[in-house]
N, C-alpha and C positions, 0 to 999 in steps of 0.2 A: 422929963425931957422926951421930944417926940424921936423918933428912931429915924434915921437917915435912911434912904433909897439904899443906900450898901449893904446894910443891915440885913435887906430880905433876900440878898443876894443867896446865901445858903436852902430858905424856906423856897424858893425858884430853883434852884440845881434839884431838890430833893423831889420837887412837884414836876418837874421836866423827866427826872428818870421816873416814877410813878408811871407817868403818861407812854413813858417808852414801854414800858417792858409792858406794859397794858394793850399796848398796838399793833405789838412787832407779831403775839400769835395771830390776831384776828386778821392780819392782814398775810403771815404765813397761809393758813388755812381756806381765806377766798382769795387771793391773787396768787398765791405760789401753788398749790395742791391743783387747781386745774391744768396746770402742766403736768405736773405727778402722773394724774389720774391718766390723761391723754397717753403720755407714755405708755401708760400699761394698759391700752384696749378699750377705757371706758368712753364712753358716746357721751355727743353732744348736749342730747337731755340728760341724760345723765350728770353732767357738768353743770347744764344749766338748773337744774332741778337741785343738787348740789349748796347753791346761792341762798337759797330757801333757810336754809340752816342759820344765817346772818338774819332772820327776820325782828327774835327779841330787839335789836338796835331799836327798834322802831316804838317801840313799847317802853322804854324809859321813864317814861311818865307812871308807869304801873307801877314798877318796880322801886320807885324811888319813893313812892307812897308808905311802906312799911319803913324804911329809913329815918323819914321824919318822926312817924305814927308811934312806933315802936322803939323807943332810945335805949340805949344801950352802954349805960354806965355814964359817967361826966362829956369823956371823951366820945362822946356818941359815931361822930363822922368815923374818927382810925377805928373804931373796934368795928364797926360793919364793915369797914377797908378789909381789916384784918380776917375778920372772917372768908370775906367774899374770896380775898385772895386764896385763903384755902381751896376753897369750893374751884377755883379756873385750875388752880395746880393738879388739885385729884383730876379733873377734866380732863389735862391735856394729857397726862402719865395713861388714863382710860387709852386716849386716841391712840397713843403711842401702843399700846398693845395689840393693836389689830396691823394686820398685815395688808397690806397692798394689794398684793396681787392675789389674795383669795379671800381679803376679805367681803365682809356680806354688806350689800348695798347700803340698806337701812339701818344697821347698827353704826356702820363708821354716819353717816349719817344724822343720826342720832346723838353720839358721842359729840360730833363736830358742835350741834346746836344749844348740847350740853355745856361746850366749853363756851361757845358764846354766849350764850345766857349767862355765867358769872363773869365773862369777861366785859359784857355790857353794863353788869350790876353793878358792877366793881369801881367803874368810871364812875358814878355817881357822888358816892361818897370822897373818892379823891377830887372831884373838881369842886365839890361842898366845903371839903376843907381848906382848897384855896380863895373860895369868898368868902369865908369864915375867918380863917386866920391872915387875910393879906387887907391891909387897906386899900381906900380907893384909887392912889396913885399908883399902887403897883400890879391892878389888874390890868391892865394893858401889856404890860411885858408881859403876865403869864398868859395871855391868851397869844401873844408872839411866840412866847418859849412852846408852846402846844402845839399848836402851828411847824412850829420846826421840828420840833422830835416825831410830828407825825409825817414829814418827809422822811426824816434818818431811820425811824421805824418801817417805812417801804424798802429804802437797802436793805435792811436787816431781814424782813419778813419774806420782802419779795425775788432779794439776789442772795445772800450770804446762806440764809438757810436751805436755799434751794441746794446750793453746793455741798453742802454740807451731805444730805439727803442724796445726793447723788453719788458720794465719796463715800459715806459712812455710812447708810443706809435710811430704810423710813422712822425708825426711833428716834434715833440721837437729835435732830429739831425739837423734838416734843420734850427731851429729857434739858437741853441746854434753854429754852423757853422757860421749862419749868424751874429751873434754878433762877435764873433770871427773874422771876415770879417771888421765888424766896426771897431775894435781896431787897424785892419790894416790901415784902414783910416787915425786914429789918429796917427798912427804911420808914417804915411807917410806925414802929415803935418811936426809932428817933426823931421822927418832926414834929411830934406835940414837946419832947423835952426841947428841943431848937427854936420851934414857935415861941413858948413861953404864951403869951397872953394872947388871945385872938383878938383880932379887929375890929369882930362882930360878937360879943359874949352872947351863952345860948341864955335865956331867959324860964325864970321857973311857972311861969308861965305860958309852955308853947300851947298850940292848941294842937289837938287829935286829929292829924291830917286824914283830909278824906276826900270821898267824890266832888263834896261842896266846893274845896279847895280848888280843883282842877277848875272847876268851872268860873272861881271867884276872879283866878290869873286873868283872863281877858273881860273881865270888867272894869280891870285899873287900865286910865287913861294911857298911861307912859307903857304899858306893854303893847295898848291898842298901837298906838306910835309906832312900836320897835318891830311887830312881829312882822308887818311885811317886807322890812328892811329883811329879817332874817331870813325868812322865807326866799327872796331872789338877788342877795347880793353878790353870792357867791357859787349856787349852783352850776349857773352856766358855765360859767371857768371851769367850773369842776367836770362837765358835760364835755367840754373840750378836751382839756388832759386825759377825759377818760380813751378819748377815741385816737389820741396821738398815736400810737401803738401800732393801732391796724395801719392808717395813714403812713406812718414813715414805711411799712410794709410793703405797703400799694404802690409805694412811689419810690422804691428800688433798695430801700438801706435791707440791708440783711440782718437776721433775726438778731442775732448776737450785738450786733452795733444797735440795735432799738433797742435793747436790755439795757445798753451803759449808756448811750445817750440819754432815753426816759428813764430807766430803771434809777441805775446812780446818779449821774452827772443832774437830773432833773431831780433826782429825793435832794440832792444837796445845793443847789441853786434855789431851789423851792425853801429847804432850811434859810437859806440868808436871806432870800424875799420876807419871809416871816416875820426875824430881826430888823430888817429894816420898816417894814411896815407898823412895827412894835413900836420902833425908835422916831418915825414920825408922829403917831398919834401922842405920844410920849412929850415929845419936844414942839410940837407946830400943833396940837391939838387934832381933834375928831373932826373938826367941822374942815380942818383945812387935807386929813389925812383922808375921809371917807371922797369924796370925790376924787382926788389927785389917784387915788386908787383903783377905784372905776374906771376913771381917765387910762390908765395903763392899762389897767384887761381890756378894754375895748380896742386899744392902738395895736396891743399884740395881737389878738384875732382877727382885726381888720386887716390890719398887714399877713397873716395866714392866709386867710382866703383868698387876698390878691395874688399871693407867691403860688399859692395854688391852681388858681384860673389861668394865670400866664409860666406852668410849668417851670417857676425858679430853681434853679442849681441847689444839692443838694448843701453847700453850704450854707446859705440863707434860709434851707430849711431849719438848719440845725441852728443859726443866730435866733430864729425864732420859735423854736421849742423853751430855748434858754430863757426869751423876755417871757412867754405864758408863764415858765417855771417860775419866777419870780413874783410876777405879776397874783399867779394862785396863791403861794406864799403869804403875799403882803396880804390880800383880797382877808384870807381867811385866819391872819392872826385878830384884823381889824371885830372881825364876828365874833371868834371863840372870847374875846375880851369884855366885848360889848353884852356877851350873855350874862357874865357874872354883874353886871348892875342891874340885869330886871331881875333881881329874887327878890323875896319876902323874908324879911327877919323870921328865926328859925323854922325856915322851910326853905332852905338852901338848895339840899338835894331835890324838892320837887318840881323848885321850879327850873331846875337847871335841868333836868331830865323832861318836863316837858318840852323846855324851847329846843333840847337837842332830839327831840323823836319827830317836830314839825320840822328839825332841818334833815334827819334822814329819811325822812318821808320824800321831801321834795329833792335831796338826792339823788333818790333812784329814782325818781317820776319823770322828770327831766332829762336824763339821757335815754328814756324809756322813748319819751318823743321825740329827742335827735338823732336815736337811731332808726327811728320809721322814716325821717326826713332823707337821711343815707340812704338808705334804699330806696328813695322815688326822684330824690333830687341830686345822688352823688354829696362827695366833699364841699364842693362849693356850694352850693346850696345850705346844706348842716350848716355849714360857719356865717353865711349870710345872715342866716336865720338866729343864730347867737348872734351876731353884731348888734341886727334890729333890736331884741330882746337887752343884751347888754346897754344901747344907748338910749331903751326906755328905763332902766335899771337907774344908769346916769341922772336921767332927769327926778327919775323919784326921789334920788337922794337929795338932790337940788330943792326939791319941795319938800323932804322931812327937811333940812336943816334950817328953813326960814320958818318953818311952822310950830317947829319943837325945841319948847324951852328946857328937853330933858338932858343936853351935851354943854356945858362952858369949853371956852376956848382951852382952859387946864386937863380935856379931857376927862373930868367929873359932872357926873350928871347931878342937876340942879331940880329947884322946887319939887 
């Protein structure tokens, strides 16, 4: 008898907290620590040079190469989980021992890059086991539930441990993470006894994943398809939220109110965007959820940039922080979902770690150019310049969906 959609409701709670406690340091570490740092005297480049440390993200595709290449017992995906999680926890207990204010540039540094690098590795084999053990109807929720925890994971990384850190000092983050980190552990013991049977069995015939392999991914038609979607459906939005910040600044909210407006109130608007994003592709399908989604990052930006050229009331600013929060949300449960149907039977973790190093690639590239746009054309201009881009975005999806036989209306991809 087939297992009812309720069923994986447990195997989704379990992959949602995974995903949390995976997110909340790396986002402690680049958006909470550059406050830190600033407090105690360190400079600009410094700060920015800082970010460098975040670079393995990008490199996911390397790392997920020995994952597949090199198995590890039946349970291949949890025991590299299992491991990897080790390796972030000694990381962050490392960080935690270096002091703030006298510690040495390059060691904390160092440390920091360290803990990212297993905390990027780490991601791999958890999101491997969620194509592995979930079928195809309930990959769309878990790229929703992702989606969401990686809003709730910015309260946590970006406000709650900051207080912490400021009450309790520069350890205790890195000590309450790393417990957090433990639970993951435990919870990664439990999801293979909870899973019970995977969706995708691994086969005793994987092949030796290798350089071939990377290169093989975009010779299949249905990735050729997929990857420019992934590449710009969602950056932009992302390019926006990134700059709401300085924005609500410039335009009179005081620091503390742009911490709970973006900080909070947007990590948890942004969580229910997700869910709802999740729960349309779910119920009304991909082909009716990816545009209708688009449809909304473009109306929210559009309307920014108007409220901004005609200096709107700081109320209507903050109505419209709320629709991008949303908007981001849906945009980007719609992606994280979509990733798990371009892999290859077992090589889960590779190809999942390739499609996610081309999206943190264009992550950063992307606000790389809408902040050159800022400084020569101001606010309005940046968000103009997202519109245009967003409502070419629009039309691409309009021409993946008439072209590509790889979505049914059920939100399963076909032939």
């Amino acid at each position: 008898m087939t297992a009812t959609p309720r069923n994986y409701w447990p195997i989704q709670l379990l992959l949602g907290w995974l995903n949390l406690v995976l997110a909340a340091p790396t986002i402690y570490l680049y958006m909470g620590l550059p406050l830190v740092m600033r407090q105690h005297g360190w400079s600009g480049t410094e700060i920015g040079l800082f970010q460098l440390a975040g670079v393995p993200v990008m490199l996911k595709f390397v790392l997920a190469t020995p994952i597949d290449r090199w198995k590890i017992g039946h349970t291949n995906y949890r025991n590299w989980g299992i491991l990897l999680f080790f390796g972030h926890i000694a990381a962050l207990l490392a960080v935690a021992t270096q002091d703030i204010q006298s510690a040495n540039y390059w060691s904390l540094f160092t440390l920091a890059m360290l803990a990212s690098l297993f905390g990027t590795w780490a991601d791999v084999p958890v999101n491997a086991l969620a194509i592995q053990y979930l079928p195809e109807s309930e990959r769309m929720r878990a790229g929703a539930l992702r989606s969401a925890v990686t809003g709730l994971s910015a309260i946590i990384g970006g406000g709650l441990m900051l207080v912490v850190q400021t009450r309790m000092g520069w350890a205790w983050p890195f000590w309450i993470l790393s417990g957090c980190m433990l639970s993951g552990v435990l919870s990664m013991l439990l999801f293979v006894r909870i899973a019970a049977n995977p969706a995708q069995p691994a086969t005793s015939l994987a092949p030796r994943v290798g350089i071939k392999h990377w290169v093989n991914y975009f010779t299949i038609p249905k990735h050729c398809a997929w990857l420019p979607l992934l590449l710009l459906y969602f950056p932009f939005l992302g390019a926006t939220w990134l700059y709401i910040k300085p924005l609500l600044l410039d335009h009179g909210f005081q620091p503390e109110n742009v911490a709970w407006l973006a900080g909070v109130l947007g990590g948890l608007v942004a969580a229910g965007g997700s869910m709802a994003g999740g729960a349309l592709a779910k119920h009304g399908g991909l082909r009716r959820a990816l545009p209708i989604c688009a449809v909304l990052g473009l109306v929210a930006v559009s309307a920014l940039a108007l409220a901004i050229a005609n200096n709107a009331p700081p109320s209507v600013l903050i109505a419209l922080v709320v629709l991008i929060a949303i908007a981001m949300g849906a945009n980007a449960s719609l992606v994280f979902g979509l990733m798990m149907y371009h892999t290859r039977a077992d090589m889960n973790a590779l190809d999942y770690g390739i499609q996610s190093s081309l999206f943190a690639l264009m992550r950063a590239l992307i606000p790389i150019g809408m902040g050159i746009i800022l400084d020569h054309l101001g606010y309005v201009g940046m968000l103009t310049s997202i519109v245009i881009a967003l409502a070419l975005v629009l039309l691409f999806v309009m021409r993946y969906l008439r072209v590509s036989p790889l979505i049914s209306p059920a939100a399963r991809p076909i032939g």
